[in-house]
C-alpha positions as CSV (number, residue, x, y, z in Angstrom):
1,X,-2.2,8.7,-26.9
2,X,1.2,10.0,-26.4
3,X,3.8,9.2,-24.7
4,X,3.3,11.7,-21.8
5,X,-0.3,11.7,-21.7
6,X,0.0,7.4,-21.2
7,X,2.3,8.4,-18.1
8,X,-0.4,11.4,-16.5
9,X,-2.8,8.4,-17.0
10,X,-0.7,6.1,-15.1
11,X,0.3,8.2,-12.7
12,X,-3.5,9.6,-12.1
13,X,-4.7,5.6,-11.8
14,X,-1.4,4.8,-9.1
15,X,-2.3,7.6,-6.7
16,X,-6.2,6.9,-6.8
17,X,-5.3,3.2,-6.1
18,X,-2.8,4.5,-3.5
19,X,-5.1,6.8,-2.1
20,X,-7.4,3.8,-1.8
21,X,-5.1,1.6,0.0
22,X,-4.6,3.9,2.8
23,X,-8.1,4.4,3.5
24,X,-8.4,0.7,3.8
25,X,-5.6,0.4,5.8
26,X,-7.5,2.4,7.8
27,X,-5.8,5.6,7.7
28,X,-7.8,9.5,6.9
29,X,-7.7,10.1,3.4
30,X,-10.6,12.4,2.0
31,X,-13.2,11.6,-0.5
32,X,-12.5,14.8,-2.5
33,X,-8.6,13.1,-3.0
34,X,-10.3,10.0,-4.5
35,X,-12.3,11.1,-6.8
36,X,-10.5,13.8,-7.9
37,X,-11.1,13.2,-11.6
38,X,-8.1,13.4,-14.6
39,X,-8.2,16.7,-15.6
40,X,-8.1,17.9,-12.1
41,X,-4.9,15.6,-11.7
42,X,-3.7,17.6,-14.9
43,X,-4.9,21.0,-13.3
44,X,-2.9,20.1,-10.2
45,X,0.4,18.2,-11.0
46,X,1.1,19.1,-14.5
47,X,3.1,22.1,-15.5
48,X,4.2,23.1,-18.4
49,X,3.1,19.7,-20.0
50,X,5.8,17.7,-17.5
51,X,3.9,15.8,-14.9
52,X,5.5,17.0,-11.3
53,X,5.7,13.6,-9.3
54,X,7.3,14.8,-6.4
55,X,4.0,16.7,-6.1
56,X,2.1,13.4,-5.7
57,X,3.1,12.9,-2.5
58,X,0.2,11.7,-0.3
59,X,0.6,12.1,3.8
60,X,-2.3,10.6,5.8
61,X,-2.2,9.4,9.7
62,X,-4.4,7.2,11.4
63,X,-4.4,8.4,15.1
64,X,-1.2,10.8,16.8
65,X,2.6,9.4,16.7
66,X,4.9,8.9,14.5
67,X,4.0,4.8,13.9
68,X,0.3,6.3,12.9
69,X,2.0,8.7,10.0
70,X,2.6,7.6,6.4
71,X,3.9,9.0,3.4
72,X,3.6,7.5,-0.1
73,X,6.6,9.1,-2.3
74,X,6.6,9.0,-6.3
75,X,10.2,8.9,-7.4
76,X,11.1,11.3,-10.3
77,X,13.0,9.4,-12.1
78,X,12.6,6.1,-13.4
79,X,15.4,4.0,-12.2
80,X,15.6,4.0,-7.9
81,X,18.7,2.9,-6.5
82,X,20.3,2.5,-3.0
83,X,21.0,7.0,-2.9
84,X,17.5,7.5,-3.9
85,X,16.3,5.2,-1.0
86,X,18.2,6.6,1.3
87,X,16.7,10.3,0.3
88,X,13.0,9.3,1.1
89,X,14.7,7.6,4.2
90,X,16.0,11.2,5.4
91,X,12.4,12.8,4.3
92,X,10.3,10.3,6.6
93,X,12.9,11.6,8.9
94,X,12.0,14.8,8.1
95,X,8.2,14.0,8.3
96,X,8.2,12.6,11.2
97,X,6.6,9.0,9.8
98,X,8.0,5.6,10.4
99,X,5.8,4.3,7.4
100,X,6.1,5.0,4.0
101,X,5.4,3.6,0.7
102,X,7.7,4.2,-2.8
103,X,5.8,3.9,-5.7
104,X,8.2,3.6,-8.4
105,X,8.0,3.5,-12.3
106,X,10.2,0.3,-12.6
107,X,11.7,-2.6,-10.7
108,X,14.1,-1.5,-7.9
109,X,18.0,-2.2,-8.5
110,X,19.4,-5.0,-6.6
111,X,21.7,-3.1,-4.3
112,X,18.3,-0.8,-3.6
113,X,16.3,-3.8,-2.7
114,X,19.2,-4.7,0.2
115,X,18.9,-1.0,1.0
116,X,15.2,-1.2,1.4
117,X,15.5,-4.7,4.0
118,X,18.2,-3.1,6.0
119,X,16.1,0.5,5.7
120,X,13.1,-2.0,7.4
121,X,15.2,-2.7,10.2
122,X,13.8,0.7,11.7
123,X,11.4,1.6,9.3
124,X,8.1,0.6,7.5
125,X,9.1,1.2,4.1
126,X,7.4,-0.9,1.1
127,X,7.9,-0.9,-2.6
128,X,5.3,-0.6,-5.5
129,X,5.6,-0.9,-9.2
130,X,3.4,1.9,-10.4
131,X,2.0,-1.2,-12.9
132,X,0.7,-2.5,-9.6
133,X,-1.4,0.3,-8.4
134,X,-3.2,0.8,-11.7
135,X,-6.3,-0.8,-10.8
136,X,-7.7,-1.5,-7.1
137,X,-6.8,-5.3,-6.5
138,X,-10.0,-5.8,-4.5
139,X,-12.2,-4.3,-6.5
140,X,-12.3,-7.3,-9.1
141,X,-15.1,-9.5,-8.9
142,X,-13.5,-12.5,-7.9
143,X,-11.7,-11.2,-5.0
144,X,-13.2,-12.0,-1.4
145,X,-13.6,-9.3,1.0
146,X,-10.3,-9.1,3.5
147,X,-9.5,-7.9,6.5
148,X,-6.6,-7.5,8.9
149,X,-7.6,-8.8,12.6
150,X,-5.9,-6.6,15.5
151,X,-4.1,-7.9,17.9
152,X,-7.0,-8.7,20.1
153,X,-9.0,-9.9,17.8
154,X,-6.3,-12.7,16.6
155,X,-6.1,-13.6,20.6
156,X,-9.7,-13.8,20.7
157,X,-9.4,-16.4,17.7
158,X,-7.0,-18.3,18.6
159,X,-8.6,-18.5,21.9
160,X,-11.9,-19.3,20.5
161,X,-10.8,-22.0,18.5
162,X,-8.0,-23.3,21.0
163,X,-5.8,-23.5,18.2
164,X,-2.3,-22.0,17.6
165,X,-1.3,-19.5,15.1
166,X,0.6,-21.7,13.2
167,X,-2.2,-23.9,12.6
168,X,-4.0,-22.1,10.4
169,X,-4.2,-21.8,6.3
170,X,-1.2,-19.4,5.5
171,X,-0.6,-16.8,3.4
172,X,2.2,-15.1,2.4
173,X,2.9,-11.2,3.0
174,X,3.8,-10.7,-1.0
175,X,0.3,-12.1,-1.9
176,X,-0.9,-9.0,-4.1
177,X,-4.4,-8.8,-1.7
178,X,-1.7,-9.4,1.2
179,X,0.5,-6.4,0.1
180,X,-2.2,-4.0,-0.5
181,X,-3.4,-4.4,3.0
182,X,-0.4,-4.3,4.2
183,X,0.4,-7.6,5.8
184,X,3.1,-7.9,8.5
185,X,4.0,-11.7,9.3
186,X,2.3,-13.1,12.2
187,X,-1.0,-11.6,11.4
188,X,-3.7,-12.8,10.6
189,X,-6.2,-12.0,7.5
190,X,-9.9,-12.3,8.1
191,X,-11.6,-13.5,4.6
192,X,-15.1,-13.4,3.9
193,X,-16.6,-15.3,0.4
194,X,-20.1,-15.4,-0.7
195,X,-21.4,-18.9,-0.4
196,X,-23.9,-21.3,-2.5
197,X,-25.3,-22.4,1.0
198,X,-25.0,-19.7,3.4
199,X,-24.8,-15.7,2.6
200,X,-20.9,-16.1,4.0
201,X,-18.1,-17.8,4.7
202,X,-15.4,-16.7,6.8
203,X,-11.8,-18.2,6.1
204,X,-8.5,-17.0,8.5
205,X,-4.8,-16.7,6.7
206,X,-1.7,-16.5,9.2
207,X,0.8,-14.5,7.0
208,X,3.8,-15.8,6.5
């Protein structure tokens, strides 16, 4: 395989897993946009034999407002650093989105990753290697079905259980499962694992 044919590949695996994600996350994405197959990725975003990744871009919403928009970006060029940041930053702008997700082809520079926490002072904007997106975490076989609990469904827990947040098992927001879903600290992570003595068992996870 050739050098650009292993990036098209890459590139077509990322945005499926992306694609994925959001619908997960709970936001519209259509069937048609997952299983678009490779050579319809080809048909679509390759010209000329250069894969177009600004053309990747993927913009779902799960209900009106801007806090309900996302955007995920694919970065042209390989190395992101703080100007290219603060260009996506001026497109959500643009878009109208508070939430957006970079998926880049390698690790983020040091002065981009202090861009990115002072960026999430306002925004949602999250980071992914394009090496993490080429497979769907939570479709391996060992992984336990998650979910996140809303708001009311964490008070109803706690409540339940008269227990505080605090008190139960944590996990942290850069867990891979964690960061696929999307996980803000203070919520809470519903897991559900198939059980020798029972069909189910349910776990909770306060991220941290």
């Amino acid at each position: 395989m050739s050098e650009v044919d292993e990036q098209i590949t890459k590139a077509f695996k990322a945005r499926r897993t992306a694609l994925q994600m959001l619908r997960d996350r709970g936001y519209s994405v259509e069937d048609a946009e997952i299983k678009m197959s490779r050579q319809q990725f080809v048909e679509r975003f390759v010209v000329n034999g250069q894969l177009k990744r600004e053309d990747l871009l993927i913009e779902s919403s799960k209900g009106d407002g801007p806090y309900n928009q996302i955007c995920v970006f694919f970065p042209d060029g390989p190395k992101v650093g703080v100007p290219v940041v603060r260009s996506y930053v001026g497109k959500m702008k643009d878009k109208n989105a508070f939430n957006a997700i970079l998926v880049v082809q390698k690790p983020l520079t040091a002065p981009a990753k202090g861009a990115i926490v002072e960026v999430n002072t306002n925004f949602g904007l999250e980071v992914f290697e394009e090496a993490e997106l080429l497979s769907n975490i939570t479709e391996h076989i060992f992984v336990p079905k998650h979910a996140v609990l809303t708001s009311e469904e964490k008070k109803k827990l706690l409540a339940d259980y008269r227990i505080k947040e605090t008190q139960l098992p944590r996990i942290l927001v850069n867990d891979p499962v964690a960061k696929y879903y999307g996980l803000k600290r203070g919520q809470v992570m519903r897991i559900i694992r198939e059980s020798a003595t029972a069909d189910t068992y349910v776990t909770y996870r306060y991220a941290v």
